[in-house]
Structures are given as structure tokens and as C-alpha cells.
N, C-alpha and C positions, 0 to 999 in steps of 0.2 A: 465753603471750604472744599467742597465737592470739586467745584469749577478748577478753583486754582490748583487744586490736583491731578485734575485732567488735563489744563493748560503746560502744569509741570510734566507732566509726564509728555505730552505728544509735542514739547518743546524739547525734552532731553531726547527724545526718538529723531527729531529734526535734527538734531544737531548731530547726533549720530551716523543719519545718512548720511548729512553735509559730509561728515569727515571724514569717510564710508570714500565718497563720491572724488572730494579732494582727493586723498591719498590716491585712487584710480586716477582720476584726471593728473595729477602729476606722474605718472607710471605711462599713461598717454601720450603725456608732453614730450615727457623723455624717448619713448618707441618712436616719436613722430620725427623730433630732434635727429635718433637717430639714423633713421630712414630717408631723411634729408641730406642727410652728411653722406651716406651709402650712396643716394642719388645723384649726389654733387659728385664724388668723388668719381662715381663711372661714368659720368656727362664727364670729366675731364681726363679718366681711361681713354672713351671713346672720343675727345679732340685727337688726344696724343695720337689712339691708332689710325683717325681720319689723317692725322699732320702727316706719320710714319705713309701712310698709303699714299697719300700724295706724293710723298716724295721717292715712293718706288714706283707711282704712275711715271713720275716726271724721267726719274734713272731706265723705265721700260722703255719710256719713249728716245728716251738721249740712246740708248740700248739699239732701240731698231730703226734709228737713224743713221748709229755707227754702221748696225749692221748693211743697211741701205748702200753707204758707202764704199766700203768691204766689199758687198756683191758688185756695185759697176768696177769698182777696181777688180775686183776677179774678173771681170769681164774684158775690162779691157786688158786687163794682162793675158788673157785667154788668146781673146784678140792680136795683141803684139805677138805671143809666141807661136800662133799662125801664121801671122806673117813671117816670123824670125826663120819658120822653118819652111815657109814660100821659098825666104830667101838664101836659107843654108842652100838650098836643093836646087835653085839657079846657082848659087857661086859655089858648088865642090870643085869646081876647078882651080878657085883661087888656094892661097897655100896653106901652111897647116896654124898658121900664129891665126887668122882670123877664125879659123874655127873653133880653135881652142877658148879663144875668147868669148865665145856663142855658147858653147857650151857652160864656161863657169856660170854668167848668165844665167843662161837656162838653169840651171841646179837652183844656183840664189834664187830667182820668182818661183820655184818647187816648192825651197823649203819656206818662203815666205808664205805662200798658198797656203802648204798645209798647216803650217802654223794658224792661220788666220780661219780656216775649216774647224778647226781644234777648237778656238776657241770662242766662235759662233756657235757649234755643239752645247760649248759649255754656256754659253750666255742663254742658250734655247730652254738648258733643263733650268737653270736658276731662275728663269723668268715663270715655267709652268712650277716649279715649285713654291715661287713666293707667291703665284695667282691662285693657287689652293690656297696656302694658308690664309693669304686673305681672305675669299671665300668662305674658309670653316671660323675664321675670327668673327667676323660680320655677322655669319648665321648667328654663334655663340652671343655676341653682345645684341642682337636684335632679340634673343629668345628672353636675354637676361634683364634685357630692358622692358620687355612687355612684362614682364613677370612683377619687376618693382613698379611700373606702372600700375599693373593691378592691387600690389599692396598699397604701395600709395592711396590710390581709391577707394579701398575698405580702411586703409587710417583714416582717411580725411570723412568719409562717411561714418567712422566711429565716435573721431571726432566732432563733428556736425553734431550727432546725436547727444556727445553728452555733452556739447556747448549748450544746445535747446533744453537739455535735462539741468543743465546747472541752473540754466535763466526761471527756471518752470521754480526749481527748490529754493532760488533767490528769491524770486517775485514772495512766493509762499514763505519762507520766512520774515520776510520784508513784512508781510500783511498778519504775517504771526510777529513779528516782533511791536509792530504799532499794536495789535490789539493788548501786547503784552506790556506796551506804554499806558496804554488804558489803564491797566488791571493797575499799573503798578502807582499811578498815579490816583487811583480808588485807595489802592492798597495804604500810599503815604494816608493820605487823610484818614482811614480809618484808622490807622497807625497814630495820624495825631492824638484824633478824639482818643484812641485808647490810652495815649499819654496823660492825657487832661481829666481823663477819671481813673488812673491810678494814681495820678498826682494828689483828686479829691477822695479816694481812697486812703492814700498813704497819711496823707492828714488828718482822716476821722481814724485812722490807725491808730495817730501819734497822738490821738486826743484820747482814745478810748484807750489806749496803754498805760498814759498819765492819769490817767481818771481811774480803769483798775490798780491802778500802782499805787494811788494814792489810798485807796481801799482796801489793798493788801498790808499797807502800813498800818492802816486804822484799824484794821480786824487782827494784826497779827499784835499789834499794841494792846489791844482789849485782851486777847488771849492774855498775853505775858499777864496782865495785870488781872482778871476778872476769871481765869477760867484752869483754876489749877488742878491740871488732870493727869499731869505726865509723873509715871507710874518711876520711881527714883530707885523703889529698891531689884526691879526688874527690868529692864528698858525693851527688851524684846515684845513684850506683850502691850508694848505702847500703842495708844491708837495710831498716832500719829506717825510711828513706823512700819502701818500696817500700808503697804504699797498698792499705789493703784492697780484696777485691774486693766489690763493690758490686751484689748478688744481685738486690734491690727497681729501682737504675736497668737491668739488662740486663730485667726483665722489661717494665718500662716502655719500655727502647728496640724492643723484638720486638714489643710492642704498638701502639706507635707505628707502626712501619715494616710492620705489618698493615694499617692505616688507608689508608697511605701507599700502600699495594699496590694494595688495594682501590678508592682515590679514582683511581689509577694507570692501572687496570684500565678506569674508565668516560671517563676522559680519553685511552685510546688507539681503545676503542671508539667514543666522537664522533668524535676526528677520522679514522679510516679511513670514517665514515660521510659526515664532511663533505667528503673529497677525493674519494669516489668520485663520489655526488651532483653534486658541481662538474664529475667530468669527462662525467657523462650529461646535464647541462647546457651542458657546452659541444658537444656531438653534436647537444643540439637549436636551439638558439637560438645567436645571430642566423639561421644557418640549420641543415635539418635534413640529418642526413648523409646519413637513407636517402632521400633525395628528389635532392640533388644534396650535393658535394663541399664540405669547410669549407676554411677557409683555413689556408693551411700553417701560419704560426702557431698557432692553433688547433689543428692537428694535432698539434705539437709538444709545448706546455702538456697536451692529452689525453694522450699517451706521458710524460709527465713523472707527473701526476697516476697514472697507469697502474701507477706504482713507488711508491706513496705506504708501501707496506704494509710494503718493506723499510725503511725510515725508520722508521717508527712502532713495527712490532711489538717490534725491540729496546728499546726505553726499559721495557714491561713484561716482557721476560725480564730483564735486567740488573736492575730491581728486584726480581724476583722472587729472583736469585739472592743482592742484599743482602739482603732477610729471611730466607733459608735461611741465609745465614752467620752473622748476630745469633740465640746463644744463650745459655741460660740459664750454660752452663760457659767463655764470651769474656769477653773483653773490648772496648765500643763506645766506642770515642773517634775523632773526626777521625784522627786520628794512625795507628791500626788497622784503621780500616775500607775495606780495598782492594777492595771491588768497587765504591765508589764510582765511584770513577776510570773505571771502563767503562759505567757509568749517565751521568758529566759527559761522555764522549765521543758515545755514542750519542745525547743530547741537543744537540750539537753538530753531528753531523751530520744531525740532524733539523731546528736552526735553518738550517744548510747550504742545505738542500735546502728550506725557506721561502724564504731568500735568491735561490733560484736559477728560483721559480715567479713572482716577486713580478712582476717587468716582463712575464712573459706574462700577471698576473691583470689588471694595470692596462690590458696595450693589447686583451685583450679585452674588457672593461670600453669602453674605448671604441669596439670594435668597433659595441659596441651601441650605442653613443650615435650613431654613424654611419647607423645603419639606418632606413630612411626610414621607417616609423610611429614613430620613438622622441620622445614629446615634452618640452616643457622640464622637465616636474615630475620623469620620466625620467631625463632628463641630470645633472642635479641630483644624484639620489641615487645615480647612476651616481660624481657627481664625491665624493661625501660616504664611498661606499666604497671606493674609492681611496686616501683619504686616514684609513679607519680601517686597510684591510691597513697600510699603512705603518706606521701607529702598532703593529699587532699584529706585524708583523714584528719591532720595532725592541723593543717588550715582551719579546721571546723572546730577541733577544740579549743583553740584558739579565741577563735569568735565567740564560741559558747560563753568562754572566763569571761570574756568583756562584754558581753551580754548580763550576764549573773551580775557583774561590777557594773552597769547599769541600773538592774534592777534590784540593787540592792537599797539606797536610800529611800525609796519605797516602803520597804519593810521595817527597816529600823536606821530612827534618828541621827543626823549629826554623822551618817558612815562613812563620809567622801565629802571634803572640802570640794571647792568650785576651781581651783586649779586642779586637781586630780584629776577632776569629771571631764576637763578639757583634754586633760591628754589622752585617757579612757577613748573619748571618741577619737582622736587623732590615731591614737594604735589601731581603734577597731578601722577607720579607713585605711589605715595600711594593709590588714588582714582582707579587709576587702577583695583589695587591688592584689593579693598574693594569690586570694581564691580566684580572680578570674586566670589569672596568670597558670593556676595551678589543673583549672579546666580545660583549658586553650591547649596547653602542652599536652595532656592528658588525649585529647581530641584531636589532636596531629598526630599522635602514636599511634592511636585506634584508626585513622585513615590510611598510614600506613603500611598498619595491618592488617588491614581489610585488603590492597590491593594486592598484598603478599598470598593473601589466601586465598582470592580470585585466581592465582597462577596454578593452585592446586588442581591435581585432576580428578579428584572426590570431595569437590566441592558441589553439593547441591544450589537449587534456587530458592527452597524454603531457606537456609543458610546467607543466603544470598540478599535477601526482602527484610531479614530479620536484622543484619547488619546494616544496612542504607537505615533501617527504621532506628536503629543503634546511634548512627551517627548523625541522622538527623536529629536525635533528642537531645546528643551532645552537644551538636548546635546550637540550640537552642539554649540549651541550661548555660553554654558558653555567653552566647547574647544575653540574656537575662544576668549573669552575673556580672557582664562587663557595663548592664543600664546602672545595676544598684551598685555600682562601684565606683561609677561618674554623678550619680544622683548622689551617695554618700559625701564626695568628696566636695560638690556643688554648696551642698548644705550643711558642708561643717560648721562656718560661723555660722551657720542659725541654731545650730547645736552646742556649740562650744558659750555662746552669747548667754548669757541671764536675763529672762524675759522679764523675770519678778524678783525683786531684791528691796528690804526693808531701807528705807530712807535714813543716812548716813552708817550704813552699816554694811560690810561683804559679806556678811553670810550668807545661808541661801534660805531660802523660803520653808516655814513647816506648814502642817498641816492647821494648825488652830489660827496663822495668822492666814489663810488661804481661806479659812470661814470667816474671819474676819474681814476680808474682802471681798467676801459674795455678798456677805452681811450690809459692808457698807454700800457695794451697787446696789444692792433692793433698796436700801436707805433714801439715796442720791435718786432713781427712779422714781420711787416714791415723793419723794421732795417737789420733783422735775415735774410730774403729773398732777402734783398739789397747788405748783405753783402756776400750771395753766388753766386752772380752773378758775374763777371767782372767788376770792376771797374776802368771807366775814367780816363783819366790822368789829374795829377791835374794842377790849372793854377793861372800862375803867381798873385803875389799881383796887380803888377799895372792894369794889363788886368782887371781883376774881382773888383777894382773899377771902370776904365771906364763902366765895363757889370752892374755893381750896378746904373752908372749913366742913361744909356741908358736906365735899367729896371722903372728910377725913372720917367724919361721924357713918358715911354711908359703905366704906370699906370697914368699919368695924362690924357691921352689920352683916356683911357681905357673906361671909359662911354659914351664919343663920337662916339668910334668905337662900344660900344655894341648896340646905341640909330643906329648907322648905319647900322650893323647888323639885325637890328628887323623891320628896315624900308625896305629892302630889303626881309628880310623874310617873312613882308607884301606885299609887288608886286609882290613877287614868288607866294604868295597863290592867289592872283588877279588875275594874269594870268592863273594859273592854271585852276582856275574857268571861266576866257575868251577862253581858250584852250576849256577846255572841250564843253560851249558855242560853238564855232564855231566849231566845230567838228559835234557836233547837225544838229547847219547847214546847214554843207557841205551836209550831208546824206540826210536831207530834200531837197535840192538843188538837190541831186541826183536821189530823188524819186521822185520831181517834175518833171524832165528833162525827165525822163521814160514814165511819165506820158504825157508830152507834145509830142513825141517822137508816142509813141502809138496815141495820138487823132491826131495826122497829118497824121499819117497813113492811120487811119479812113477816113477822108477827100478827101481824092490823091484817094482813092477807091470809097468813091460817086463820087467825082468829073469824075471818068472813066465811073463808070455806067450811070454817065449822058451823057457825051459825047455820048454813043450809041444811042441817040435820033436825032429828025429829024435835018438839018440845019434849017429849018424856026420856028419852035418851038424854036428854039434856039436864031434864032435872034427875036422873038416876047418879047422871056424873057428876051435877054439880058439886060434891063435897070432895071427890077425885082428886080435881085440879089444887082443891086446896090446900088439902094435904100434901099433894106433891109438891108444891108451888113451897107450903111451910119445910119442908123436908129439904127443897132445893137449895132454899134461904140460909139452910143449918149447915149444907154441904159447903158452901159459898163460904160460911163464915170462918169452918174448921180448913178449911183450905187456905182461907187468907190468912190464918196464921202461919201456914207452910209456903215461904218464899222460895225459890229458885235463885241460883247465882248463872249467870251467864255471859260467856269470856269472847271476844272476838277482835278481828283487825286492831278496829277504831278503840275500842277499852272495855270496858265491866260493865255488865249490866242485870238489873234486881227486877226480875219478873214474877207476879204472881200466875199459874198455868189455870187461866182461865178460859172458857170457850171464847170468847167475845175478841180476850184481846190474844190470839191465834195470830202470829204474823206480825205481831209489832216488833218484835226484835229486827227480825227482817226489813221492816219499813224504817224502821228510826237509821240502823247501819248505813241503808241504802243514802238517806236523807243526809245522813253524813258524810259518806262517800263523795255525793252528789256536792254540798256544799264544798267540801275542802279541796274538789277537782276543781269547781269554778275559779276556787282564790287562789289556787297552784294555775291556772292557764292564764287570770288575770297576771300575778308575778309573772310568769314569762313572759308575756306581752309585753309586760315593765320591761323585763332585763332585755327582749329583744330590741325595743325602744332605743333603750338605754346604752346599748351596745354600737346600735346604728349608728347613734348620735356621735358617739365616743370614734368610731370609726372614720366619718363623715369627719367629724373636728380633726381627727391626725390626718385623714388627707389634705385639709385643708389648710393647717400646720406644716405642712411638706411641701404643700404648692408651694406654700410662702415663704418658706425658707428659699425651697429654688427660685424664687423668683427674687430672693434676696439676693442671693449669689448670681442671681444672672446681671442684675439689675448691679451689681458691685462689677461685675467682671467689664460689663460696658461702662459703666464708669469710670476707672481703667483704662481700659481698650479709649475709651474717648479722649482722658487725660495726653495718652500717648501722640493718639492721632493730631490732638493741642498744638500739643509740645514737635510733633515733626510739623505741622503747617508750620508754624510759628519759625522754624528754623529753615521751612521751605521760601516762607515768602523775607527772611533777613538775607540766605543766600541769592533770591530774586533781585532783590534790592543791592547787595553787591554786586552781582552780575549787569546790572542794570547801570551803576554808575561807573564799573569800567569799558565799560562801552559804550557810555557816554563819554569817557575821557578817549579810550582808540578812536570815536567820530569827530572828537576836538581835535584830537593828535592828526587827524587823516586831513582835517579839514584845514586846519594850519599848514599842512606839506602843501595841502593842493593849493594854499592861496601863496603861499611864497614860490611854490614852483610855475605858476602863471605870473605874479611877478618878474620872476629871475625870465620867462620868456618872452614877457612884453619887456621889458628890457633888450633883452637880443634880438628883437623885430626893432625896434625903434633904433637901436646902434645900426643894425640892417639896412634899417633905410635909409641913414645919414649915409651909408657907406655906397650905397647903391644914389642917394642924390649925388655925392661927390663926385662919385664916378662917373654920371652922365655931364655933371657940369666939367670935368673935364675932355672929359669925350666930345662935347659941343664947341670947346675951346681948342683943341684939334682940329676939330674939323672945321672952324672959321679962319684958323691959323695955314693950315693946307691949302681952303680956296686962296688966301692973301698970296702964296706964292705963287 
């Protein structure tokens, strides 16, 4: 799939050059066309002005031809009139009639002359002046011709190149287009075979549909008949209305109320930014507080503002803890979803507490209109946000009611039919779209009061940082209201929809038929997990009434053996406690024995060191010791009827105050001490165990879930990817056969248009033989005469 996505994709790139490259190439055609036409048309300027020059070469020459003429006639009329006056000046004698005729004469070739001087003058300047213009015309079209010359040369070398560029992108898709005959002719067969095993799909479909159908008649037959359960005097509490649970809507509500958290999340973030902001704005302006004291008002609104956080923060815990509650093994309906109710409350007392700032934003708000730089463009916007907090207040109550009328069926039954709940959410998305509306304006007023007040000439830069920080939280809180107002509006029908609704019935789902179907999914899982295990072999009718009887006689039983049970598990713990008890003890028994052990010791060693004294000192004393020994005995005895009570940590204890046992209270406490540390550091050892364990299991429960959801999301995502190849390689496949049909089309023109001109070559050559067979018959007809 990979391939044909790749193929698809640097095929629709190809083709996009291609048409890239066409539409240039005809922009080419046409500059080239034109340039052409430019060319022709001054190759035929420049005949006209070569024709034009020629024919003033030819009139320059016909010109100083004339003129040639001209000069010998002036010559020789120069000539004659030399003579004329040789000869006036031999005949003054003769009389006055031939003079006079000499002279008209002479006048007439005067004014002829000068007539003829005049207008060789003029012929002289017309000729240098059309030899210029010629001149500067020639230069002119030589300069203009070299110039289209050189464009011509970079067209046609533009040309050139993208003729070689076309060839290079044709050959290339040419060798893209067969490989993509390839593909597609892969693609049909696999296309077949996929038909020929949905084919043998659709028919173990229509087998296995007829074969459960046949089984849903059989088991829905045995009901009617064998299995009467359906509850007549109640019907809601019916199993069989108790609705399935609806796996694909909990994932979509946990995805949803992820969104929701998130958009949640940047909507509690603005506004802690935008109250704080407002209250290091009211510290600074109208005046500042580290310079002299605000107004009690003022002071108050700041303390109010101060507390903004405990307001706010709860609205994202309380959601937080509704998307913890939405999971995959609930169920989401108005009706079950109780942490609602502490998200519509928390939201309540966050409107609360708008409510309760709103008359200090406004008369601060006029504080500054009071302030003596404040001008009227000032006041103005001062009054315009005034009258947005209200509208933004009064948005939020808004929202609040239908939040409350959300989480009201929650609390108590039957509050809100399912047409209600629909328009509920449709109002609340309109309140939405008003609160973003109602931010927006809000935040175009404060921009433009902000630049108002940058004009001020006792505007600080602490004033200044604190505003930008203002209006950027207004941004944000703008953005964030306009996500959850396009996300609200997005997911209305998933909202408006009934995920879960009892079978032939429109009500909506309660609480006891929602246990009823968690009940039935452990049910159904259970079953599911029984039924892929190995199962038992089953047992005769009679056997399993006897087993039914024996089970009857053994539930009778059954409170006796538990009353016997719990009396035994009573002596177990008695003992226990006696166990432990003498265990005690033994150990004191043991440390007593030590102890006696040792002072007899002691003894056996006076008793030696006395022996090294004399015998008669020995026999003076021996009645001594007896006595006193008898005396000790008496003491010993009147003593052990005087016992001692003795109180500490661990409990009571009955001592008699004898030398020997000195220090057993001490030892036994110790020994106790000792014992009940060990089995307190054993239990903790447990609970640490235990804890680990337990820890270890929930991350390992979380892996798994994410990797449930990762492992759904690519499933998914792959479905998609399916479904676009699947639609990539049908549009290939279109693509494919009209272009097989334009290569038919193209290939029928080209075989009829070689037709249509071996036709006109064949007519051609009849006409070109005919024409020589008569041209040979002329010319045999010629020699014959």
C-alpha cells in the first residue's frame, strides 16, 4: 500500500509539473508567435522603406540627371549669350529694332536661368534632406532589428530548452505511466481475487446469517414458550429491556470529556491570568499604590480578585475527576453521571463570584473615567466595557442554568425527558457561541483602550507590560472560548443522541437498569471466558437430580456448618493467642533458668572460698548458717505472701520482690518489646510487598490500557488509510481507462488521418501521371509538326 501511495503521490506531482510546464509552454508559444508576427511585419516595414529608398535613389538620380542637363544648358546659354553680346557690340551700328530684340531675348534666358538656379537650389536641399532621413531610418531599423534578432535568439533558446524539458517530463512519464500499467494491472488481479473471496465471504455471510436466523427463531420460540420471565406488572425493570452496553459510545464519551478537560484546562488558565492581571491593574492605575494609597474600593475589588484561584481551580478538578469516572466498563448517561453535579456547582459559585466583582469592575471603570487626563474617546470605551462585563456576566449565568438543568437528572429521577435534554444542550451551544462573541468584543474594546492610553503622557511602562499581559490573556481566554464553542457545537449530536435507551421504549436509562447492565456484561464475559475453556462432560438427568437432592439436604446444613466454621475459627484465634502466650513464657522460663544457673554458680564459688578457712571456725559457725539459712526460708515464705502489682507499656504484671528474680520485669517487657517490633517490621515488609505489588499492577493496567487505545487509534488510522487506498487505486483505475479510451481516440484520428493522406498522395500521383502522359503527348504531337 506504501508503494501505490508513493507511485500516487509523485504521479499527481508529475502531472502537476506537466501542467505547470504546459500552461508555460503555451505562454511560449504564444510570446514566440508573437515575435514572429513583430518580425514579419518589420521585414515588411523594411521591404516598404528599401522599395520607398529605391525609388528616391532612382528620382535622385532622374534629379541629377535633370540637373546635368540644366548645367550644359546653362552653359550653353551662357555660351550664346556671349556670343549674343560679341555680337551686339559688332552690330551697334545696325538700328534700334534688332537690338531691341536682343535684349527681350536676353531678359527671357535671365529669367529662364534664374528660374532654373532656384530650382536646383531646391532640388539640392530635398535631396540632402531625404539622404538624412534615410540615413537615421536605416540606422533606426538596423538598431531595431538587431535587437529583435537577439530576442528572437533567447525565444528560440527558451524555447529549445523547454522543448528538451518537455521531452525529458514526457519520456518520464511515459516510463511512469507503463510502470503504472504495471501496478494497475497487479492492482486488477488483486482486485479480482479480492472479488472472488468477498464473493466466498458473502456467501459464508448468507449462510451464517441463515443459520443464526434460524437459531434466533429457535431460541426466541423456546423463550416465548419455556422461559417466562417478562415481569407484566412492571415492564421497566424487565431483563430484556435492560439495554446493551454500548462499548464504541463510553469510548467516545472518555474521548469527548478528554477534549473537554483539555479546552478546560486553557479556559481556567486565561482566566486566573485575566484576574490576576486586572488586579496588578488596579494597583497601578487610576493611581499607583507604591507611590500613594488606592481607593478603598479598589482595595476591596483587589482582595476579591486576590481569591480568584479558589473559584476557578475547582471547575478543572471536578472535571478532571468527571473524566476519571467515564470508563471503558460504565456507564455515561445524564442520569449516572454524578460528578456532574459538583462541576454545575463549582461553576456556580464561580458565576457567584463574577456576580459579586461585577459592581466593583464597573465603578472602577469609572474611577478612570474620573481621572483628570482621561479623554472622551477614553470614557467612551470605558462606557462600552461596562456594558460588555454585563453582557459577559449575564452569558455565564446563563450557562450556569443549563449546566444545573444538565446535572440535574443525576440527582433526581425522571427530571428532564430526552426531548428537553436535547434542546438543553442546543441552548447551552448557543450560550457558548454568545460567550465567545461576548469575549471577542470585550477584547477589541480593551485593545482599543489600551492604544487610547498609550497616547497619554503619564502613562508608565509598568502600565504598559501589565496591559500587553491583559490583553494577551484576553486572547487567549478569546481562543479558548471560541475551541469549546466549535467543539460544543461539533458534538452536539453526540450529545443530543441516546447512547443507552431500554428496548421498545423512549425513556431514558436509570440507575438500577445501568447495574443491570454492568451486571449483564460480567454475565456475558463470564459466559465468553467459560465458553473457551474446555468443557465438562455433561451428566445424566437422573444423576443431577439425585446431585440437586444432595445439594438441597447440604444448603439445609449449610448455616450450621458456617455457625461451625466461625466457632472453630474462634478457638484457632484463642489459641493463637495462647500459643503466642506461652511462647512468652517459655523464653522467660528460659531467662529465668540462666539466671538461676548463673547465681548457683556464684554460690558453689563462695561456698569454695569459704571452705579455705580454718576447721574450727568452721565447726564454731556451723549452727550459724543454719539458722540463718532456717530464718531466710521464713523470710522467703512471709514475703511470698506479699505480692507486688506492676504496670507498664506492654500491660500488668504480678511480681513477687525477690533477690534472684531482680530484673525480670525488665527482661520479660524487653522480651516483649522485642517480639512485637519483629512482627510490626514483618507486617510492614507485608504492606511494603503488598503495596509494590499493587503499584506495579496499576502501572501495568495503564500501560495496557494505553496501549489499548494506541493499538484502537491505529486501527483506525489504518481503517482510514484502507478506505483512501481503496479509493486511490478505483480513481487509478478510472484514470487508467480514460486514457486508454483518449489513446484509442488519438489512435483512430491518427489512422484515419494517414488514410485521408495516402488517399491524397495516390489521387497525387494519378494527377502527376496524367499530367506527364499528357506532357509526353505534346511533346510527340510538337515533333510531328
Amino acid at each position: 500500500m506504501a508503494n501505490v501511495t508513493d507511485l500516487q503521490t509523485k504521479y499527481s506531482k508529475l502531472a502537476q509539473e506537466y501542467s505547470k510546464l504546459r500552461a508555460q509552454n503555451q505562454v511560449l508559444k504564444k510570446a514566440v508567435v508573437d515575435e514572429q508576427a513583430n518580425s514579419t511585419s518589420l521585414k515588411e516595414q523594411l521591404k516598404q522603406r528599401d522599395q520607398s529608398l529605391r525609388k528616391q535613389e532612382q528620382e535622385m538620380d532622374s534629379l541629377s540627371f535633370r540637373n546635368q542637363q540644366l548645367a550644359k544648358r546653362v552653359e550653353l546659354l551662357q555660351e550664346e549669350l556671349v556670343a549674343s553680346e560679341a555680337k551686339g557690340k559688332k552690330g551697334k551700328s545696325k538700328g534700334d529694332s534688332p537690338s531691341q530684340h536682343g535684349l527681350q531675348t536676353q531678359n527671357v534666358f535671365d529669367e529662364d536661368l534664374q528660374k532654373k538656379i532656384e530650382e536646383n537650389e531646391r532640388l539640392h536641399i530635398q535631396f540632402y534632406e531625404a539622404d538624412e532621413q534615410h540615413r537615421r531610418q536605416e540606422a533606426e531599423l538596423r538598431a531595431r532589428l538587431k535587437e529583435l534578432e537577439k530576442d528572437s535568439e533567447q525565444h528560440q533558446a527558451v524555447v529549445d530548452g523547454l522543448t528538451t524539458k518537455y521531452m525529458e517530463t514526457i519520456e518520464r512519464l511515459q516510463g511512469d505511466k507503463a510502470r503504472l500499467e504495471v501496478k494497475a494491472q497487479t492492482l486488477e488481479r488483486e482486485s479480482k481475487e479480492c472479488r472472488l473471496r468477498t464473493e466466498e465471504c458473502q456467501q459464508q455471510l448468507r449462510r451464517c446469517q441463515a443459520e443464526l436466523n434460524r437459531q434466533v427463531k429457535q431460541s426466541s420460540s423456546v423463550i416465548q414458550e419455556k422461559v417466562p420471565f417478562n415481569d407484566t406488572e412492571c415492564s421497566d425493570y424487565n431483563s430484556l429491556n435492560v439495554p446493551p452496553h454500548n462499548r464504541r459510545h463510553q469510548l467516545k464519551a472518555r474521548d469527548v470529556a478528554g477534549q473537554a478537560l483539555s479546552f478546560i484546562q486553557d479556559l481556567v488558565a486565561a482566566l486566573l491570568n485575566f484576574h490576576s492581571y486586572t488586579e496588578q491593574r488596579v494597583h497601578i492605575y487610576p493611581l499607583d499604590s507604591s507611590i500613594e494609597s488606592i481607593s478603598p474600593l479598589n482595595q476591596k475589588f483587589s482582595q476579591y480578585l486576590h481569591e480568584n484561584a479558589a473559584y476557578v481551580r475547582p471547575l478543572e478538578d471536578s472535571l478532571l475527576q468527571l473524566h476519571q469516572s467515564i470508563t471503558e466498563d460504565t456507564v455515561t448517561t445524564l442520569e449516572t453521571v454524578i460528578k456532574l453535579k459538583s462541576f454545575a456547582d463549582n461553576f456556580s459559585s464561580y458565576t457567584h463570584f463574577l456576580q459579586k466583582i461585577l459592581p466593583y469592575q464597573l465603578k472602577s471603570l469609572e474611577e478612570e473615567c474620573e481621572a483628570p487626563l482621561c479623554t472622551a474617546a477614553l470614557t467612551a470605551k470605558n462606557h462600552e466595557l461596562q456594558s460588555d462585563m454585563k453582557r459577559l456576566t449575564s452569558v455565564f449565568e446563563k450557562v450556569q442554568n443549563y449546566i444545573n438543568l444538565l446535572a440535574l437528572p443525576s440527582v433526581r429521577q425522571d427530571a428532564m425527558p430526552q426531548s428537553s435534554t436535547s434542546a438543553v444542550f442546543t441552548q447551552l451551544a448557543a450560550c457558548l457561541l454568545s460567550l465567545h462573541d461576548a469575549i471577542k468584543e470585550m477584547s477589541k474594546h480593551y485593545n482599543q483602550k489600551a492604544s487610547l492610553e498609550q497616547e497619554l503622557p503619564t502613562v508608565t511602562q509598568k502600565l504598559c507590560t501589565t496591559t500587553e499581559c491583559l490583553l494577551g490573556s484576553l486572547g487567549s481566554l478569546t481562543s479558548s472560548t471560541g475551541k469549546i464553542a466549535t467543539f460544543f457545537s461539533n458534538n452536539l449530536d453526540f450529545f443530543t443522541s441516546s447512547g443507552y435507551s431500554p428496548r421498545g421504549s423512549t425513556l431514558t436509562l436509570n440507575p438500577l437498569q445501568a447495574e443491570n447492565m454492568l451486571a449483564n456484561k460480567k454475565k456475558a464475559v463470564a459466559y465468553i471466558q467459560a465458553i473457551k475453556k474446555p468443557r465438562p462432560q455433561s451428566v445424566p438427568y437422573k444423576e443431577a437430580l439425585s446431585n440437586r437432592r444432595v445439594l438441597t439436604s447440604s444448603t439445609e446444613s449449610r448455616e450450621g456448618l458456617t455457625q461451625q466454621v466461625q466457632q472453630s475459627q474462634e478457638k484457632i484465634a484463642r489459641l493463637e493467642q495462647e500459643k503466642e502466650h506461652w511462647l512468652l513464657e517459655a523464653q522467660l522460663g528460659k531467662v529465668r533458668l540462666e539466671k538461676e544457673n548463673q547465681r548457683i554458680a556464684d554460690l558453689e564459688a563462695q561456698l569454695e572460698a569459704a571452705l579455705g578457712g580454718s576447721l574450727s571456725s568452721q565447726a564454731a559457725t556451723a549452727n550459724i548458717p543454719a539458722q540463718s539459712y532456717e530464718e531466710a526460708e521464713t523470710e522467703q515464705k512471709a514475703a511470698g505472701k506479699e505480692t507486688t502489682l506492676c504496670t507498664s507499656l506492654v500491660g500488668m504484671l504480678c511480681t513477687t520482690p525477690t533477690v534472684e528474680h531482680v530484673g525480670d520485669e525488665e527482661s520479660r517487657e524487653q522480651l516483649i518489646k522485642t517480639h512485637y517490633m519483629s512482627r510490626v517490621g514483618e507486617l510492614t515488609t507485608q504492606l511494603q510487598i503488598s503495596d509494590s505489588k499493587a503499584v506495579h499492577f496499576h502501572s501495568e493496567c495503564r500501560a495496557l490500557a494505553k496501549r489499548l487505545t494506541i493499538a484502537e487509534k491505529s486501527r483506525e488510522t489504518l481503517s482510514d488509510e484502507l478506505k483512501v487506498a481503496n479509493q486511490n487505486i478505483t480513481r487509478l483505475q478510472d484514470e487508467l481507462t480514460t486514457t486508454k479510451r483518449s489513446y484509442e481516440d488519438q489512435l483512430s484520428m491518427m489512422s484515419d488521418h494517414l488514410c485521408s493522406m495516402n488517399e491524397t498522395l495516390s489521387k497525387q500521383r494519378e494527377e502527376i501521371d496524367t499530367l506527364k502522359l499528357g506532357s509526353k503527348g505534346n511533346a510527340k504531337k510538337n515533333k510531328g509538326r
